[in-house]
C-alpha positions as CSV (number, residue, x, y, z in Angstrom):
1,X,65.5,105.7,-41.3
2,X,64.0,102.9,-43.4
3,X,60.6,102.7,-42.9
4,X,58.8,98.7,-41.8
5,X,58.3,96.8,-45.2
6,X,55.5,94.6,-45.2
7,X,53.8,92.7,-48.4
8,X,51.2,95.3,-48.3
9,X,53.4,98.3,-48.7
10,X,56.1,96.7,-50.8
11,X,53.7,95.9,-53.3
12,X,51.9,99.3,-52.6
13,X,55.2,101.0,-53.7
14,X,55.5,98.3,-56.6
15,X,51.9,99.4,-57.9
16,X,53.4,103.4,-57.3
17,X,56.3,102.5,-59.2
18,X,54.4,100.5,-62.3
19,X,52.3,103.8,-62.9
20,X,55.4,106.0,-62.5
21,X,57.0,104.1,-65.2
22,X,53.7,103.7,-67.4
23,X,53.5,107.3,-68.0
24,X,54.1,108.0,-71.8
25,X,54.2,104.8,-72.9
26,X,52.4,105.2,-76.6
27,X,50.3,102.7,-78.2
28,X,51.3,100.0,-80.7
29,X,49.9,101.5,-84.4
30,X,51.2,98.1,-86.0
31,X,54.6,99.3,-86.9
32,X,57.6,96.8,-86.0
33,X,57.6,96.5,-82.3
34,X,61.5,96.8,-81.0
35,X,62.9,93.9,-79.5
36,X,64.1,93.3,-75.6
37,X,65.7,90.2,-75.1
38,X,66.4,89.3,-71.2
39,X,68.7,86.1,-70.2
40,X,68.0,84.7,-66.6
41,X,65.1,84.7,-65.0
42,X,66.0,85.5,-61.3
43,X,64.8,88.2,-59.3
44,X,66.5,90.9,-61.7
45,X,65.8,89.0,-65.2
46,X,62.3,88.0,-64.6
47,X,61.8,91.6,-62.8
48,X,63.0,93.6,-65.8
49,X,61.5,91.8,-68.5
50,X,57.8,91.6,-66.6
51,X,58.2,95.5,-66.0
52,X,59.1,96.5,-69.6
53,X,56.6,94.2,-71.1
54,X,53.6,95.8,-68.7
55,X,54.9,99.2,-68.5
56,X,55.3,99.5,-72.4
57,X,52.0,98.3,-73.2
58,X,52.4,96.1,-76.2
59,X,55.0,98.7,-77.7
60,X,58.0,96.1,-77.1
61,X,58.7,92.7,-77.7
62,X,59.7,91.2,-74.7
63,X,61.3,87.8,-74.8
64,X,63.3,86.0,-71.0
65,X,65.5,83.1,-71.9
66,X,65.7,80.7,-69.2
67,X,66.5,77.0,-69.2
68,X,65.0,76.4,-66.1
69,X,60.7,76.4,-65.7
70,X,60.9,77.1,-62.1
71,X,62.9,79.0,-60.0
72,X,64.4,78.0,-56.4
73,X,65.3,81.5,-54.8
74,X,68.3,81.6,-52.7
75,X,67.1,84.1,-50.5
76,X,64.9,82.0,-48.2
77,X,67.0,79.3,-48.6
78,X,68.3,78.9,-45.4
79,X,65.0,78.7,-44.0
80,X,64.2,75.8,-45.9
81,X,67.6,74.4,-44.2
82,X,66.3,75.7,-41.0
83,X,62.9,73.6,-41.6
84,X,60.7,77.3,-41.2
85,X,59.8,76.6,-44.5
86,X,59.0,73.6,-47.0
87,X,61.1,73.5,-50.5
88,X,57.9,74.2,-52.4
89,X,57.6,77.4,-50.4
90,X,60.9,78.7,-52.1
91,X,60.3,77.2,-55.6
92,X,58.2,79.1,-58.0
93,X,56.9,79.4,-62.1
94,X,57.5,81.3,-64.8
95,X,53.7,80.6,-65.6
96,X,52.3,83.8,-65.6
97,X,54.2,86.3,-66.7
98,X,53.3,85.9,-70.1
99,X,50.3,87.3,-69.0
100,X,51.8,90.8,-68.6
101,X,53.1,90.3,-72.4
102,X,56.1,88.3,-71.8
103,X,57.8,85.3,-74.5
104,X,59.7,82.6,-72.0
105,X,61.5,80.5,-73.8
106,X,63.2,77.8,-71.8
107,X,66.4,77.0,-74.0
108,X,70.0,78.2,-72.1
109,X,71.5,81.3,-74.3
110,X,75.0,79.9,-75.3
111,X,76.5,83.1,-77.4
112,X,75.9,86.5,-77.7
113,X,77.2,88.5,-80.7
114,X,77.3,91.7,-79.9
115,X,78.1,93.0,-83.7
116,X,74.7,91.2,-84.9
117,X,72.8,92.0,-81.7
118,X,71.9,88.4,-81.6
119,X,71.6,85.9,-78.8
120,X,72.0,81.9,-80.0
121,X,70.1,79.6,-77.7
122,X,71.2,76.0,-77.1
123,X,68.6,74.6,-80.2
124,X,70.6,77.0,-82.4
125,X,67.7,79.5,-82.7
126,X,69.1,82.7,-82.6
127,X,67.0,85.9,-81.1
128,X,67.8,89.5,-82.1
129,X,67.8,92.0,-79.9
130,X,67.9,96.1,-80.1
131,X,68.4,96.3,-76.6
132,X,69.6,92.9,-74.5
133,X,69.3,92.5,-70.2
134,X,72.0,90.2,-69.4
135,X,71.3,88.8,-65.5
136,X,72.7,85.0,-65.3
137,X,73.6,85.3,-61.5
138,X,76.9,84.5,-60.4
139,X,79.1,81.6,-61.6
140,X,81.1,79.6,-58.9
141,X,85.5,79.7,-59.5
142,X,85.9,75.9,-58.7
143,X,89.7,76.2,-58.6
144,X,89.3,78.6,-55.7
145,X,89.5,76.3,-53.1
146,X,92.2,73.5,-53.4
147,X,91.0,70.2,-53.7
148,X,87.2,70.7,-54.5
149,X,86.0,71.1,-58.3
150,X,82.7,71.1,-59.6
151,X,83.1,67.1,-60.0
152,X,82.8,67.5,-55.6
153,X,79.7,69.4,-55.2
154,X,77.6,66.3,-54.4
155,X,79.9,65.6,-51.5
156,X,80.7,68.7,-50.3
157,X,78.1,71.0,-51.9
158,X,77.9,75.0,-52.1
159,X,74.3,75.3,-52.3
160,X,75.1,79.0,-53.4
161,X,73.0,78.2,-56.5
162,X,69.5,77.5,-55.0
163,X,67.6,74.2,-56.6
164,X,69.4,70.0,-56.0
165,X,72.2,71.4,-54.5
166,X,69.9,73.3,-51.8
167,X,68.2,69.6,-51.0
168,X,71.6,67.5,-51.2
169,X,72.3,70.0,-48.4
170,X,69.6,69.3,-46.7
171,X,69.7,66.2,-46.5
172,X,73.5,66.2,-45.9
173,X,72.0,68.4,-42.9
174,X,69.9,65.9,-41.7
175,X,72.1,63.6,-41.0
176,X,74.8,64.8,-39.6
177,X,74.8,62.5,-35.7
178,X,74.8,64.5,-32.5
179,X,78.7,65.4,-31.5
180,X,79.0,65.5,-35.7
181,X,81.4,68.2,-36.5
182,X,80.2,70.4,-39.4
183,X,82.7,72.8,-41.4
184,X,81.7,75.5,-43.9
185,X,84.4,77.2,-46.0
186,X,83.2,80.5,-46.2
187,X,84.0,82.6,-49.6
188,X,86.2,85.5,-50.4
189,X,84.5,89.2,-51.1
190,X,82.5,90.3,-53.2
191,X,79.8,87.2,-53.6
192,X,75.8,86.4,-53.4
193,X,74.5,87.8,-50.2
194,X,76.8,89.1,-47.6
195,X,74.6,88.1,-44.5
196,X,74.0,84.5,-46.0
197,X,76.9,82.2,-44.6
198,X,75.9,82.9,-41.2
199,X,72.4,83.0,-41.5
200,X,72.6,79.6,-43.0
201,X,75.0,78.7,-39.8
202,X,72.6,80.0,-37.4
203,X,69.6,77.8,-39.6
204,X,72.0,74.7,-39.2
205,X,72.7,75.6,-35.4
206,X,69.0,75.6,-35.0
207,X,67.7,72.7,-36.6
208,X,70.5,70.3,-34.8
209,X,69.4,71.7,-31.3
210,X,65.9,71.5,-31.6
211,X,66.3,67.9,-33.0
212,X,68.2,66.6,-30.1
213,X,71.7,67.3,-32.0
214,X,72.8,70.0,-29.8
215,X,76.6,68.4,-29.2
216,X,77.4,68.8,-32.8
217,X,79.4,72.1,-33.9
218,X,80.1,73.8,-37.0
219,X,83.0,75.4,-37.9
220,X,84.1,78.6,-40.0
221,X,86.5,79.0,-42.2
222,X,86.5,82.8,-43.2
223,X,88.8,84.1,-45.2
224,X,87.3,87.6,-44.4
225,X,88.7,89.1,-40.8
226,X,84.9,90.5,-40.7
227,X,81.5,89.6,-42.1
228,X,77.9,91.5,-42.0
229,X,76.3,91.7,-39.0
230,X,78.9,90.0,-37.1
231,X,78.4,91.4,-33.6
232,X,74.9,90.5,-34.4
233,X,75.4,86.8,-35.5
234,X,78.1,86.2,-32.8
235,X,75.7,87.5,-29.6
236,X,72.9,85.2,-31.5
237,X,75.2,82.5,-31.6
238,X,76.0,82.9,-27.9
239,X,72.9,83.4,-26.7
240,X,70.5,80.5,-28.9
241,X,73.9,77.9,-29.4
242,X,76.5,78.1,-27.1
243,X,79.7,76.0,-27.7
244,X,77.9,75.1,-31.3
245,X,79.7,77.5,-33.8
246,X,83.6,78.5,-34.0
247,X,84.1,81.0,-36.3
248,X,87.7,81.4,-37.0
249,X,89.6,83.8,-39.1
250,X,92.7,84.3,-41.2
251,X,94.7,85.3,-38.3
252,X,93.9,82.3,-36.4
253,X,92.9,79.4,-38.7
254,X,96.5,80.6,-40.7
255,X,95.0,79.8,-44.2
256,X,92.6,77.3,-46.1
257,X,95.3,74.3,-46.9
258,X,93.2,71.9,-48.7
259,X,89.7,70.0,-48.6
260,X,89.7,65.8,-49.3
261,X,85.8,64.9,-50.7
262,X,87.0,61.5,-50.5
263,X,87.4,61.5,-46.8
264,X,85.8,65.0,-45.9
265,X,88.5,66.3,-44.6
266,X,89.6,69.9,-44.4
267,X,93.2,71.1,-43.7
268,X,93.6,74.5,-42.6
269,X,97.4,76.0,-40.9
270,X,95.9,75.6,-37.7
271,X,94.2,72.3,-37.6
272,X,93.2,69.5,-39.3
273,X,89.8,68.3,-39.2
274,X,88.8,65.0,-40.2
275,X,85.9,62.5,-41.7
276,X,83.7,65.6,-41.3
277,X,79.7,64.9,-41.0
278,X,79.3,67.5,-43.1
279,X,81.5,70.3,-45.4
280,X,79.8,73.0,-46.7
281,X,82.2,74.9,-49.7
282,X,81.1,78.0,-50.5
283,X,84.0,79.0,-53.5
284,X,84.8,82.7,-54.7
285,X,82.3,84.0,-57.3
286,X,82.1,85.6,-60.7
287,X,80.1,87.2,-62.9
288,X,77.8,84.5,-65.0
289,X,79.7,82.8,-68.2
290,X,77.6,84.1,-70.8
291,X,78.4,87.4,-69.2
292,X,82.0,87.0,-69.0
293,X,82.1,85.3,-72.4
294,X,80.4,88.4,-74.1
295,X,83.4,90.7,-73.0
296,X,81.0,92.3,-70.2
297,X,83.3,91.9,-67.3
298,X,86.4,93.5,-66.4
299,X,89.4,92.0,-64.4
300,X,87.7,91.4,-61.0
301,X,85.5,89.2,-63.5
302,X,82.1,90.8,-62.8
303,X,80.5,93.7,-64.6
304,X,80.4,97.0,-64.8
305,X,77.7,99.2,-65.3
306,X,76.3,103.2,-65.2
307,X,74.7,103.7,-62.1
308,X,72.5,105.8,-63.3
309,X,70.3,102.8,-65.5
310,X,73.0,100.0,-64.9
311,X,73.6,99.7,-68.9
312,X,77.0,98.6,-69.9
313,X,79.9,100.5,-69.5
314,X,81.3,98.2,-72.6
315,X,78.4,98.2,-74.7
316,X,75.6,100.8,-74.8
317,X,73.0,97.8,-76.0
318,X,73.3,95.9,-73.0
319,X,72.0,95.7,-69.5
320,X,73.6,94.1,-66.7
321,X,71.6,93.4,-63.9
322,X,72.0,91.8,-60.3
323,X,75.0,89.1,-59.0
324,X,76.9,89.8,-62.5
325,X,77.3,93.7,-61.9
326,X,79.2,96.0,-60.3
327,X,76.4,97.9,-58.7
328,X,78.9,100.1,-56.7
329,X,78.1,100.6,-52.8
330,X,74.8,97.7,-53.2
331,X,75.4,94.0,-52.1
332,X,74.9,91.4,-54.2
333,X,71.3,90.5,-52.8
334,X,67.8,89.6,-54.5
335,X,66.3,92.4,-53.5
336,X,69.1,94.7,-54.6
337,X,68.3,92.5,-58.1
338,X,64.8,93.7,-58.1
339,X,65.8,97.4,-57.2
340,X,68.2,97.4,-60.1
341,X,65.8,96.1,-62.6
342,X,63.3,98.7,-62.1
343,X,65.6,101.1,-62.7
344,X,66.6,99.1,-66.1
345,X,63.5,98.9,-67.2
346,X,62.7,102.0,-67.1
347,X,65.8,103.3,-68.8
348,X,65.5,100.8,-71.3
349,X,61.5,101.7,-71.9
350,X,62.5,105.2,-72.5
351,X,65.2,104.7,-74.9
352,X,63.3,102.4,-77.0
353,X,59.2,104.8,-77.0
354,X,60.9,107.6,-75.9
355,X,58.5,107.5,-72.9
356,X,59.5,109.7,-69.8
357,X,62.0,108.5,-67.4
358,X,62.9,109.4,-63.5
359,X,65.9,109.5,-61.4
360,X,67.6,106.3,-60.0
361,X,66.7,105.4,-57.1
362,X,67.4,101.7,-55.3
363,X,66.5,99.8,-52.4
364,X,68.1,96.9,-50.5
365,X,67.5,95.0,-46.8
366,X,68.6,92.2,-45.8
367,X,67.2,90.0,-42.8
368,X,68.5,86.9,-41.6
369,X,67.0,84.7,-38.9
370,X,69.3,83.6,-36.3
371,X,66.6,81.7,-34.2
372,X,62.7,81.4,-34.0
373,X,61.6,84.8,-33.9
374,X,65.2,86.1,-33.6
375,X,65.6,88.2,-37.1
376,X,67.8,91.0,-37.5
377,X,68.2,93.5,-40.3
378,X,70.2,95.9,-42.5
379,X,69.3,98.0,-45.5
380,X,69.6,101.3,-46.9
381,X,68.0,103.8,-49.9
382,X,70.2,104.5,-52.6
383,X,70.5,107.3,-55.2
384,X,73.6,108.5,-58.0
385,X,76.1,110.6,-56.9
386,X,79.4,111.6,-58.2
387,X,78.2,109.0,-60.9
388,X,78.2,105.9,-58.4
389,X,75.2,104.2,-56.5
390,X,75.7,105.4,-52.9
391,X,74.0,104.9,-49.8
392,X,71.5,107.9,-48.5
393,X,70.5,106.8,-45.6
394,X,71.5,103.4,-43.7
395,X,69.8,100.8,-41.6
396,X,71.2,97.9,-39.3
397,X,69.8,96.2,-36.3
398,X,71.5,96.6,-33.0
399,X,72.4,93.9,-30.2
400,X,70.7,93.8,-27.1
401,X,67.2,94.6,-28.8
402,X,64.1,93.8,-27.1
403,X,62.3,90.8,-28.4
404,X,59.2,92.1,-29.3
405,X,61.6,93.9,-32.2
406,X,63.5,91.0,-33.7
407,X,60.3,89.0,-34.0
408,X,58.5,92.5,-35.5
409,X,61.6,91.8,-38.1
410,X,61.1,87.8,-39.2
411,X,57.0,89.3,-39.9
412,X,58.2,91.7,-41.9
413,X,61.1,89.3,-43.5
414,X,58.1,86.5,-44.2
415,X,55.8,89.8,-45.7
416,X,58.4,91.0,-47.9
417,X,59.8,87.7,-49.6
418,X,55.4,86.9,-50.0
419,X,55.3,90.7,-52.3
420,X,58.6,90.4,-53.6
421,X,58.2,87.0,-54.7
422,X,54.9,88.2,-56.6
423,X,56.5,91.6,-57.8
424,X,58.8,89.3,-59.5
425,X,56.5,86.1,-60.9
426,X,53.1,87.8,-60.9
């Protein structure tokens, strides 16, 4: 059973795992220091490149190329939607992790060259690397859904990259009138946080009711017969919305026909719905382009990786962390990004000082709040076997829990996004 996570032991178990990884890590006598280059600076990027930079003690040079200087995290995100927390309350710098030895260089890496072991950054510059972290997220397939591209996202935004589009939602959000009709298009597996959709239906859900919107609905369209936590979501949904969300699957909406931005219209075999208040598309996903254009990805067009240090199966110099890889039985979550960039780092610190190394072992929960106080849960440990990343033991809130539990849940969601949020920034 997973035990509670709070801020103070998940950043208790951080601090474990920094001096775990420290031991052996030798001096710097002045010789050439090796070079780490990491591009994206989410919760795997930033994560792996503060951890090898501290945990090698000057031994490495550690460089994290991202264009952006702060980072909106999509986990949280829906909160934000939900109004339980403030936009600056998800946004956060870059600022100090150069003070754990860390270069950040805000230009966007355009090319790697894996025969030169280079990366070339937008101002031409081009950085060498002996060993590279590649962890750009996931890029959106804009064809996926017929009749939206990326030239639609300001009318019917996907928010599934957090930052302006998590705002134009918002305020998309806000007003929508009461007796509005909202539909999301939800995406195909595997994509960014399985639990996500939903959560961010229950957010919306909550912040029309409690603003005197309660006659508007939101609509579904899945093109998944199932989703996480669904007997969790759909009781919350009865229980804190009745009447305000449809969810509606394959089998009864009879297939995603088309969406019109110009008159926000979506067209499914079933029904039509039209002049929408609000559509939310959320497309299929793929492994970053830097990723894909490096020859990283396989045909499903995300990565894959050894589960034992989650280094390339394609090329031995590279990393891939996070959204971009094929990390086996682990969803595509930020905390699953963190978990997997420990477990880089420290593969990659003891290739390059030949400092001692540990078994893999990863972590991943996922809460979602469905309604003040209402947050329910599910996570598991991880460890290698048969040479995959597989489940040891398995966690997942039940229905019918007693209230005193699910709000136990949202304390521990809030203390765990304040110490991962830290673990990953400083």
């Amino acid at each position: 059973m997973l035990k509670k996570i709070s801020r103070r032991n998940f950043m208790v178990g951080t601090s474990a795992a920094i001096g775990a990884l420290s031991l052996g890590a030798p001096a710097v006598l002045g010789q050439a220091r090796q070079k780490v280059v990491v591009i994206g600076g989410g919760p795997a990027g930033a994560t792996a490149a503060k951890y090898i930079a501290r945990d090698s003690q000057g031994a490495l040079d550690v460089t994290l190329v991202e264009p952006s200087t702060q980072f909106t995290t999509c986990f949280h995100s829906n909160l934000y939607l939900g109004g339980f927390k403030s936009f600056d309350d998800i946004t956060h710098s870059y600022a100090k992790l150069p003070d754990y030895g860390v270069r950040v260089v805000h230009q966007l890496a355009l090319i790697i060259n894996r025969d030169r072991k280079n990366v070339r950054l937008a101002d031409g510059a081009e950085l060498p690397y002996d060993r590279l972290i590649v962890a750009p997220g996931i890029d959106l397939k804009y064809d996926s859904v017929p009749g939206w591209g990326r030239e639609h996202e300001q009318k019917m935004p996907h928010a599934w990259k957090a930052g302006p589009q998590t705002q134009i939602l918002k305020t998309q959000l806000d007003a929508v009138p009461n007796g509005g009709v909202i539909v999301m298009v939800a995406p195909p597996n595997p994509y960014r946080c399985p639990p996500g959709p939903y959560e961010r239906v229950s957010m919306m859900a909550h912040a029309l009711k409690t603003s005197g919107r309660g006659n508007a609905k939101i609509v579904i369209i899945d093109p998944k017969p199932k989703f996480s936590k669904q007997g969790l979501f759909q009781e919350g949904w009865e229980n804190h919305y009745p009447g305000m969300v449809e969810w509606l699957d394959p089998a009864i909406h009879d297939g995603l026909q088309s969406v019109d931005p110009a008159t926000n219209t979506v067209v499914t075999g079933f029904e039509t719905y039209r002049n929408c208040a609000l559509v939310n598309v959320i497309p299929a996903q793929m492994a970053g382009k830097i990723a894909r254009d490096a020859g990283l990805a396989n045909d499903s067009g995300f990565c894959p990786v050894k589960a034992d240090s989650m280094q390339s199966e394609i090329d031995p110099n590279i990393y891939v962390l996070g959204d971009s890889s094929i990390a086996f039985a682990m969803p595509k979550s930020g905390f699953a990004a963190n978990s997997q960039a420990k477990v880089a780092a420290m593969a990659v610190r003891g290739e390059l000082t030949g400092s001692r190394t540990f078994p893999a072992r990863f972590a991943n929960t996922c809460w979602s709040l469905i309604d003040t106080d209402d947050t329910v849960k599910v996570g598991a440990h991880y460890a290698v076997k048969d040479g995959k990343i597989a489940p040891v033991d398995t966690f997942i809130s039940k229905t019918g829990e007693d209230a005193d539990l699910r709000k136990q849940n949202q304390e521990e969601n809030l203390g765990w996004y304040a110490g991962i949020t830290t673990d990953i920034f400083g």
